[in-house]
Structure formats: structure tokens, C-alpha cells
C-alpha positions in Angstrom: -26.6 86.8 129.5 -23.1 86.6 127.6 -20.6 87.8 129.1 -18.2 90.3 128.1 -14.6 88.8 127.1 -11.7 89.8 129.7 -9.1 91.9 128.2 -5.6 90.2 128.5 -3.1 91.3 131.2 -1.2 92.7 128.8 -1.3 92.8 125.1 1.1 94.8 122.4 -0.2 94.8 118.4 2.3 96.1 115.6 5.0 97.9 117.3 7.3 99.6 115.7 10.8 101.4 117.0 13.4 102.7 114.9 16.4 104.2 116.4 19.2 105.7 115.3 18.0 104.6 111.4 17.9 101.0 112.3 14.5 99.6 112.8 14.8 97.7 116.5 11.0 96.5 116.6 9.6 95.6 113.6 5.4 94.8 113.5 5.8 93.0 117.0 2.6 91.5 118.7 2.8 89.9 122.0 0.3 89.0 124.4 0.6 87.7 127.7 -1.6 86.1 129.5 -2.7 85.9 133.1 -0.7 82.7 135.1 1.8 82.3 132.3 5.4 82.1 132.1 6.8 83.8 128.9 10.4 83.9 127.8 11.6 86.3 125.5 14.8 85.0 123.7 17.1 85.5 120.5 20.6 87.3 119.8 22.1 90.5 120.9 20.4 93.2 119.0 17.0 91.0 118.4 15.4 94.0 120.1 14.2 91.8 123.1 15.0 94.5 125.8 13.5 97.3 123.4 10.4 95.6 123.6 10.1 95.1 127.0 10.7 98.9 128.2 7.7 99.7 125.0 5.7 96.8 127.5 6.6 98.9 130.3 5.7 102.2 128.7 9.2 103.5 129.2 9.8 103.8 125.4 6.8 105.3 123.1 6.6 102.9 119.6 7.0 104.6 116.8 3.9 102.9 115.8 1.5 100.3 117.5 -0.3 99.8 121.0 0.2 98.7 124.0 -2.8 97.7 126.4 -2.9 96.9 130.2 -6.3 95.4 130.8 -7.9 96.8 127.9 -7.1 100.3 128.7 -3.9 101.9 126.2 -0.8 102.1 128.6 0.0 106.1 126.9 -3.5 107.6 128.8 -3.1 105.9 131.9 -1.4 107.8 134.9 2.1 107.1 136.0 1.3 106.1 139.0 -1.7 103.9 137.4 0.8 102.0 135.3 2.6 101.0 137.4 0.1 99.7 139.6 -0.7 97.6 136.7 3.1 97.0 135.3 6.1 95.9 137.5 9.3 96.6 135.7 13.0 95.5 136.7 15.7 96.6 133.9 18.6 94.6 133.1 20.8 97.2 134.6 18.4 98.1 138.2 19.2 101.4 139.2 18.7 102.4 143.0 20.8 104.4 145.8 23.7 102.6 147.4 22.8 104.3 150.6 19.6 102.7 151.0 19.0 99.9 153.0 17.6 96.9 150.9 14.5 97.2 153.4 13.5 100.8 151.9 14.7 100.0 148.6 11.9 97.1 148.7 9.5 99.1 149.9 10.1 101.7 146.9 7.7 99.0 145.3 4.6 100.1 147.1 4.9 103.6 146.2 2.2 103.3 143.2 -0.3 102.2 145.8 0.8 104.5 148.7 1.5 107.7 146.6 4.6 109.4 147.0 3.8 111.3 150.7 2.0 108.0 151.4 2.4 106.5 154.8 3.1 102.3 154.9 0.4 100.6 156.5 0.4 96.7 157.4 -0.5 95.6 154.0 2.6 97.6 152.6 4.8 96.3 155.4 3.3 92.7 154.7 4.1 92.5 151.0 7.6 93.9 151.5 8.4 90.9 154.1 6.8 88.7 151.2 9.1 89.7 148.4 12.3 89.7 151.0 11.2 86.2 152.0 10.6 84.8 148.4 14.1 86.5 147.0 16.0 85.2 150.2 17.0 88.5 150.8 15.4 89.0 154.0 19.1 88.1 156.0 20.6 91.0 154.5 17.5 93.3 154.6 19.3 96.0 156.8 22.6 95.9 154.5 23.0 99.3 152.1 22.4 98.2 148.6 26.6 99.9 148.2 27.4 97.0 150.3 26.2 93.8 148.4 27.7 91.3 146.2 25.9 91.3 142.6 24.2 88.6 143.0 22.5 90.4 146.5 21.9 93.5 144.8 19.8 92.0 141.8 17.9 89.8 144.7 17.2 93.2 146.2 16.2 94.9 143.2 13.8 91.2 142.0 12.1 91.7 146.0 10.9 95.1 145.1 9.5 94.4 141.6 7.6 91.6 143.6 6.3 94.4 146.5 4.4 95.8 143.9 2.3 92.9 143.3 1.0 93.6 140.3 -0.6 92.1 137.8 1.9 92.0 135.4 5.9 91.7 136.0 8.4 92.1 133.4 12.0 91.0 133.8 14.6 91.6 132.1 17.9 88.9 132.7 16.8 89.0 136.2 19.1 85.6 136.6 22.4 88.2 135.9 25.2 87.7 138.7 23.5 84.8 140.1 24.6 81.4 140.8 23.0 78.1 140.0 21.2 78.0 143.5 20.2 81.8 143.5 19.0 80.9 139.5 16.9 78.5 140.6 15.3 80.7 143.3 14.5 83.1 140.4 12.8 80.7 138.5 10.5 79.8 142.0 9.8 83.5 142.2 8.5 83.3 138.9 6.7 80.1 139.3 4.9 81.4 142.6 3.8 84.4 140.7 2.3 82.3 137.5 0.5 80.5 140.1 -1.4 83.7 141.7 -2.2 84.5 138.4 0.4 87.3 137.2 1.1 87.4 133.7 5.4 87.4 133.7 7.5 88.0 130.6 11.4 87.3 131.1 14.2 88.1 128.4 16.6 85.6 128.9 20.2 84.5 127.4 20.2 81.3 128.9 18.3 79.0 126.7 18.4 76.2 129.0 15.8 78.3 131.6 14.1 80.3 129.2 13.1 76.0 128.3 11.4 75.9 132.1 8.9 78.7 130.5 5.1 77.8 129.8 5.8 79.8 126.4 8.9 80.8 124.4 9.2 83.8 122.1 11.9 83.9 119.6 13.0 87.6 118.3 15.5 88.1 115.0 16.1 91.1 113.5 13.3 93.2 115.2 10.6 90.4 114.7 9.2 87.9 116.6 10.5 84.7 114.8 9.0 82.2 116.5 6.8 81.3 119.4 5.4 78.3 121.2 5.5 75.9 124.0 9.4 74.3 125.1 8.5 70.7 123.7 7.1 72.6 120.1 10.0 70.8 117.5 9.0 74.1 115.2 10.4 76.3 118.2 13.4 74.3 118.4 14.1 74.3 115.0 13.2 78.2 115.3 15.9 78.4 117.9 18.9 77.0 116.0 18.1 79.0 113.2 18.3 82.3 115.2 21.3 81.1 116.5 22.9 79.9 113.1 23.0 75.9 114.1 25.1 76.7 117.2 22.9 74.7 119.3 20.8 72.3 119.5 17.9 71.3 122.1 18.0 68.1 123.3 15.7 66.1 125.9 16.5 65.0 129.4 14.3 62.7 131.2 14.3 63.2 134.8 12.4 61.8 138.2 10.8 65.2 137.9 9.6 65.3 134.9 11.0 66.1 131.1 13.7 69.2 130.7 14.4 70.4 127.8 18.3 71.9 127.4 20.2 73.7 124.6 23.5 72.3 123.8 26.3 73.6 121.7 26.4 72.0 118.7 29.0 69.8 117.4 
């Protein structure tokens, strides 16, 4: 018996978006694959946040597809999608008056329904995702009350109470400090490792490195894409960027890094 081939997480072929006469996506096809790390990088105006809000299905294309499992993301129901998508926006919107505990548990909605009553899973995954943020000390704070940096933990714990199969972030890393970074990037890890398929636009070179795969977008297109030690995606890189870095190796007791430097 053969068995049937499993549809990817997520997979987008020849989108196109053109707003206000300008063509922001261009042909872009993307795939992401279940426990993988991808980084979506490139200038301002590359169309890098575009793309992820088509991923989303918050933006229709122009042209092209987007697929959750095999199934086109445009005939499945809302609350379907976002079962299968979890979305946080590089500006996260939610009440001030909230506590961050209910704003977390916002997350569960697409498998409660929206007169739904929380049940010990629900309760369970919105400790998980305030424990793996470290925002469970300031889980009965209003989200009015937080620093920046709080706030975007808050909003990152209830993308994760979803727990869907595939999470898209977009600069989730603003406001934070090196520490609170580098609990991002553990969030992200943890997920790769039960198998969700994450896709993170990033302006920081230097993490979008840590990724099992970088995408570089120019002009609407995707320029480039390969794994951090590729020299073609390096090259890629300080093209996009007009030579204004570089990436250079670092040898560590953990392991090799790879960092972007400003060129001289």
C-alpha cells in the first residue's frame, strides 16, 4: 500500500498583492514545514509583513493560494483557521482593561467557541504559554499597566494558547531586552520541537541567523532562501542590504553562530 503524501503545514504558491499601484508581493511561494524555524527577513517595504497577514488569511492575494493542510485557507471557517493558524501582528492589539490572564485565554476561543465555557485543557494550555513567556508573575496585571516589553510577552502567551499547528510572528522580539529576546527564541525552539511549523519576520539579522531556514524578500520577491551557514544566503543578504553588512562566524562552546556585522 503507498501511502498518500502529507500536505505541508502551510504552503503559499504565486501570491500576488498590489496596493495602492505598487505591487507589494510579487509571485511569492513559501512553504513551511512542520518542526522548522523560518525567518522571514529583508528591508522595509520588502513586503515581509504583507505576506504574513496573506499566511494568516487576513489579506486576500490578488492572485495565488494559500493552503493549511491541504485545504485552501479562503473556504475554511473563521474559527477553523484559526485553529489551524496562530497569528500575533507586529503591532498586537487587545483591551488595556483586561487582565493578561483573560487576554491569554482569548487564545482558546477557536477551540471553545465564543459562548464556550474553559475546561481543564483550556486552563492548562493558558498556564503553559504564561509559563513559557515568563509572564505568569504578572498574570493578574491589566494589559494598560505593562512595560512594552510585558505587553508583547502577554500578547506572544496567547498566540501560544492556541497551540496550533502553525504560528506566525511578526517582530515578536520588539521592546524586548537581550534576556526577554532570548526567551523568544526558546519559545520558538520549544514549539519547532513539538512539531509546529513557525515563520518569524525579523529585523535583527543576527537571530533571524538562530533559524533552521532564512528567507530573503526584495522588492516584493523572495530573493533568497536557505539554511544560516548557506555562503549563497549570505551573499543574498548583503546584496539586499547594499553591502552594509556582512556575516561573519563565531565559534562558541555551544556550537557555531552566525552574526551580521556592519560593514566597514
Amino acid at each position: 500500500m503507498t501511502l498518500a503524501p502529507v500536505a505541508a503545514p502551510l504552503e503559499a504558491t504565486g501570491l500576488c498583492v498590489t496596493l495602492d499601484g505598487r505591487r507589494v508581493l510579487d509571485d511569492v511561494s513559501i512553504s513551511l514545514a512542520a518542526g522548522q524555524w523560518t525567518a522571514i527577513v529583508g528591508p522595509n517595504g520588502a513586503g515581509k509583513s504583507t505576506l504574513l497577514s496573506v499566511l494568516a488569511g487576513l489579506r486576500r492575494p490578488d492572485s495565488g493560494a494559500v493552503l493549511a493542510g491541504g485545504a485552501r485557507i479562503d473556504t475554511l471557517a473563521p474559527r477553523e483557521r484559526a485553529r489551524r493558524i496562530a497569528w500575533l501582528a507586529q503591532q498586537g492589539e487587545a483591551d488595556g482593561d483586561l487582565a493578561v490572564r483573560d487576554i491569554v485565554a482569548l487564545g482558546r476561543l477557536p477551540h471553545q467557541g465564543l459562548f464556550g465555557t474553559p475546561d481543564a485543557e483550556d486552563r492548562r494550555a493558558v498556564d503553559l504559554a504564561l509559563e513559557a513567556t515568563g509572564a505568569t508573575a504578572f498574570a493578574a496585571r491589566r494589559l494598560g499597566e505593562l512595560s512594552g516589553g510585558e505587553r508583547q510577552r502577554a500578547l506572544l502567551a496567547r498566540v501560544l494558547a492556541v497551540q496550533a499547528p502553525v504560528v506566525l510572528l511578526d517582530e515578536p522580539t520588539t521592546h524586548l531586552d537581550a534576556p526577554h529576546q532570548r526567551a523568544v527564541l526558546c519559545c520558538i525552539t520549544g514549539l519547532v520541537r513539538q512539531q509546529v511549523a513557525v515563520a518569524v519576520v525579523l529585523h535583527d539579522l543576527t537571530l533571524a541567523l538562530a533559524a533552521d531556514r532564512v528567507v530573503v524578500m526584495a522588492h516584493g520577491r523572495v530573493h533568497a532562501a536557505g539554511h544560516p551557514d548557506d555562503p549563497a544566503l549570505h551573499a543574498a543578504l548583503a546584496d539586499v542590504f547594499e553591502q552594509a553588512i556582512s556575516i561573519e562566524r563565531i565559534d562558541g562552546r555551544d556550537g557555531t553562530r552566525w552574526v551580521a556585522v556592519p560593514s566597514p
